[in-house]
N, C-alpha and C positions, 0 to 999 in steps of 0.2 A: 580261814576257809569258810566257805559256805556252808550253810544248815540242812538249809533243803536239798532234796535229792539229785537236782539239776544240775551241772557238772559243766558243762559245755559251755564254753568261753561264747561260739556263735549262735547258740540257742537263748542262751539267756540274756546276751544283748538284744535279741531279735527280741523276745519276748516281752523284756523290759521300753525297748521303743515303738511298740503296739499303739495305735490310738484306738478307738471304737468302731467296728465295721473293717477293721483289716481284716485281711485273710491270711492263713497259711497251711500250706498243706503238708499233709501226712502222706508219702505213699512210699507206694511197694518200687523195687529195686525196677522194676520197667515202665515204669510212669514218665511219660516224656515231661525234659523240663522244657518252658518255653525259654527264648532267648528273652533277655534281660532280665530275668526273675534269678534272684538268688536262689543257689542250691546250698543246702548244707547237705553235706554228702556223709552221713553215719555207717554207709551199708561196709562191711569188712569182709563176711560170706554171704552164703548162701543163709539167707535166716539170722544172719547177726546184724546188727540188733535185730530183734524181730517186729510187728507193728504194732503189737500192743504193747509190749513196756515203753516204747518209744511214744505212743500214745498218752499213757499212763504218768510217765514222768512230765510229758512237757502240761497236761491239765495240772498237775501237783503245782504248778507257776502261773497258770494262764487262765484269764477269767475268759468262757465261753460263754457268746450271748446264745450261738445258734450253729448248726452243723452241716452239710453237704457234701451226699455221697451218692453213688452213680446205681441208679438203680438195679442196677446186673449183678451190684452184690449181692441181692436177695435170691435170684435165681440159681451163680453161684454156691452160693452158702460156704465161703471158705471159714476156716476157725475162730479168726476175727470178731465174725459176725455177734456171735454170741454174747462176745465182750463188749461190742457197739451195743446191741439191744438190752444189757445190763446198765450200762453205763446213762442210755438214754431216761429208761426207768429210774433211775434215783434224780434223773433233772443235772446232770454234770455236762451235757451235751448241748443243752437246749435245744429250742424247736429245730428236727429235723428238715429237708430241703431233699426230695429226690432229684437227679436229670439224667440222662442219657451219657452215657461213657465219654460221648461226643462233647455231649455239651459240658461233664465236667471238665475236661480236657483243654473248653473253649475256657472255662472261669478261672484256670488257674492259670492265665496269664494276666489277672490281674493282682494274683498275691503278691504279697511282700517276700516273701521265699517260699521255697521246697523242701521238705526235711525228707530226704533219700534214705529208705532204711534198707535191710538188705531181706526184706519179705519178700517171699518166690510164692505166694500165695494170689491167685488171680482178684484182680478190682479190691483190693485191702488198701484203700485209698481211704482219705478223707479233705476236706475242706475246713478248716474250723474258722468262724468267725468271733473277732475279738470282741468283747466285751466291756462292760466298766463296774468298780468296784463300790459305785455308790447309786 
């Protein structure tokens, strides 16, 4: 069995076949997927998983170069936030990337998947762009 916290037979493939500048996104239980983009679908309720430990666990595997999130979360301010803005601060995020709901919307049909969580929290979306470990 595995060590690290990461559990998920389709997350951790995904993660594992990442090259640099992939994307993949994190969102909430209403975030449209595009067609041909994989979903991995985690959401079970309302709130389960939620978007931070789902967050939380997939960085514990995933070298982040750089992040993207739809600027309406700041306006918003759902509970998320906090954790983004924690997170950014220690440098686990890398450079941030604002855009328009819209235009996140347009960027994630170029990701490699969707990790569907089951957040009912408004724009608790993300973008993570993959990195390298040297």
């Amino acid at each position: 069995m595995k060590k690290t916290p990461l559990l998920n037979i389709a997350l951790s493939r995904l993660i594992a076949s990442l090259g640099h500048g992939d994307l993949v996104v994190i969102g909430d239980a209403g975030l449209p997927v595009p067609a041909g983009v994989e979903l991995i679908d985690l959401a079970l309720t309302p709130g389960v998983p939620d978007f931070v430990s789902t967050l939380k666990v997939i960085l514990s595997e995933m070298q982040v170069e750089s992040h993207v999130l739809a600027r309406e979360i700041l306006g918003a301010q759902p509970p998320a936030l906090g954790v983004l803005q924690q997170l950014d601060g220690e440098g686990a995020l890398g450079e941030r990337q604002l855009l328009s709901h819209e235009e996140f919307k347009q960027l994630t049909r170029q990701a490699r998947a969707v990790v569907r969580t089951g957040e009912c929290q408004p724009y608790s979306n993300i973008i993570l762009v993959a990195g390298v470990t040297f």
